[in-house]
N, C-alpha and C positions, 0 to 999 in steps of 0.2 A: 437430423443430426442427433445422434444418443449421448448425453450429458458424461462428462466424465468424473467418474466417482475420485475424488481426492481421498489420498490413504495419506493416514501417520507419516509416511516417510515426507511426502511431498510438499505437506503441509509445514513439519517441522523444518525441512529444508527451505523454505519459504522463510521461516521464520528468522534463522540462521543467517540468512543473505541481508533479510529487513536488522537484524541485530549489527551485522558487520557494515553495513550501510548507514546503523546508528553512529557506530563507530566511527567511522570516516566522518561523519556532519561534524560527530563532538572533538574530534582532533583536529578540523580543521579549523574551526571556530575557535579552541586553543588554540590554536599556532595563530590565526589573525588578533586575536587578545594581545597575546606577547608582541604581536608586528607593530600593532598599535601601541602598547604601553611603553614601546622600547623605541619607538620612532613617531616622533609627534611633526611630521611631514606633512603638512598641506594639502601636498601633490597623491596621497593615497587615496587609491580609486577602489569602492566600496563596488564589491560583484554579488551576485548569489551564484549560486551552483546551476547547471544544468545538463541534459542528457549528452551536450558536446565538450565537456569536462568531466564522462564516463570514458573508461577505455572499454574497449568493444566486448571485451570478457564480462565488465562489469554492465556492460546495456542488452547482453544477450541474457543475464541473469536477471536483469528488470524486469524483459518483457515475460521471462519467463516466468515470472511472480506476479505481474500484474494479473498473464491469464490466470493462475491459481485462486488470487484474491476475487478473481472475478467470477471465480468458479463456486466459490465459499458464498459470496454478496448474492449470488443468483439465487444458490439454494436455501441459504438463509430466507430469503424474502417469498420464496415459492412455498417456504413456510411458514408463511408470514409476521415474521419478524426483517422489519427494515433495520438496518445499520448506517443508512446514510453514512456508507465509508467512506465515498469519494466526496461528497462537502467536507464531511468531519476532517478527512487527509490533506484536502486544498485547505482548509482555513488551520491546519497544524505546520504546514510545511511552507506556506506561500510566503512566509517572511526571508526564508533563506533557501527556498527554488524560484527561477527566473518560469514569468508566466507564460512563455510560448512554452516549454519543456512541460508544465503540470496542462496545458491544454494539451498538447501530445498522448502524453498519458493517462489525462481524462478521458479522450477520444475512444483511446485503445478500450482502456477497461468500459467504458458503455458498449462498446459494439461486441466484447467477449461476451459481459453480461449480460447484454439482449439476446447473443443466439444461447447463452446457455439456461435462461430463464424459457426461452422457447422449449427449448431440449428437455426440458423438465416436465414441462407442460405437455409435449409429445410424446414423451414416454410415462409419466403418472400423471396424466392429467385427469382420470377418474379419481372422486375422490377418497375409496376405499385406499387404492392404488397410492395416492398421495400421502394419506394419514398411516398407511403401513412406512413409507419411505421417511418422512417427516418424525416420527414415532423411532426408527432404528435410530435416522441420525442425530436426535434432540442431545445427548451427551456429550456426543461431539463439536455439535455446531454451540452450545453453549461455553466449551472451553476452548473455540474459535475466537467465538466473541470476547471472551476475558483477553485471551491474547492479544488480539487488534486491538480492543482499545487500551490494553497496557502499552500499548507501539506508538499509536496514535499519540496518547499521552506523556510519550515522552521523546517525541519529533515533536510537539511543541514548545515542551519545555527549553530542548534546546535550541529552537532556532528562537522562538522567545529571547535566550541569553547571547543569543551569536551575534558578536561585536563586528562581525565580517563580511554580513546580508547589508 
């Protein structure tokens, strides 16, 4: 399998999806704020989110992000820089996603990662071969990494405040 190179567009489309996906968490958590402040009912049943409270447009864009992120997390660590995305993502999101939908998704992104950490391996796995590959994309994967964890960091924040998990 030959790894595939993530360009500008895919990445920041990636991004774009993770931002409107911000979006959605922090509106919904407003709106259960006001549900709660404005209805103090007993009978309110506290949910989290999950992948069957995606509509199918927005779970084909998940997974299509997960491969990407998983594409980013592989080559990062093939240069050996770990990002421990996916604990860092489960311990930012796991207050306000339900835990079978972040195992889903954990699942997915290890097995994308694996074969793309392979793919890395199989195609620069010499080390000249590696340190040429690693050397191009150091600018890149450096302003990956800012972006994630500016994401990471603020899918905690709000599920942290979500009165609705």
């Amino acid at each position: 399998m030959k790894p595939r190179r993530l360009g500008r567009g895919a990445f920041g489309a990636a991004l774009g999806t993770l931002a409107l996906c911000t979006l959605t968490v922090c509106a919904l958590a407003a709106a259960a704020t006001f549900a709660r402040a404005g209805n103090e009912n007993p009978a309110l049943i506290e949910v989290k989110l999950g992948l069957n409270t995606m509509n199918k447009t927005d779970r084909a864009t998940l997974w299509r992000r997960v491969d990407e992120y998983a594409t980013v997390d592989a080559l990062q660590e093939f240069c050996g820089r770990k990002l421990n995305l996916q604990r860092r993502t489960w311990a930012a999101v796991s207050p306000c996603v339900e835990v079978s939908s972040l195992r889903k998704v954990a699942a997915v992104f290890r097995t994308k990662k694996s074969e793309y950490i392979k793919g890395w391996e199989t195609a620069h796995g010499d080390p000249e071969k590696k340190k040429a590959l690693c050397d191009t994309w150091r600018p890149k994967l450096l302003e990956y990494q800012k972006v994630l964890d500016a994401h990471i960091s603020e899918a905690a924040t709000m599920c942290s405040a979500c009165l609705f998990c």
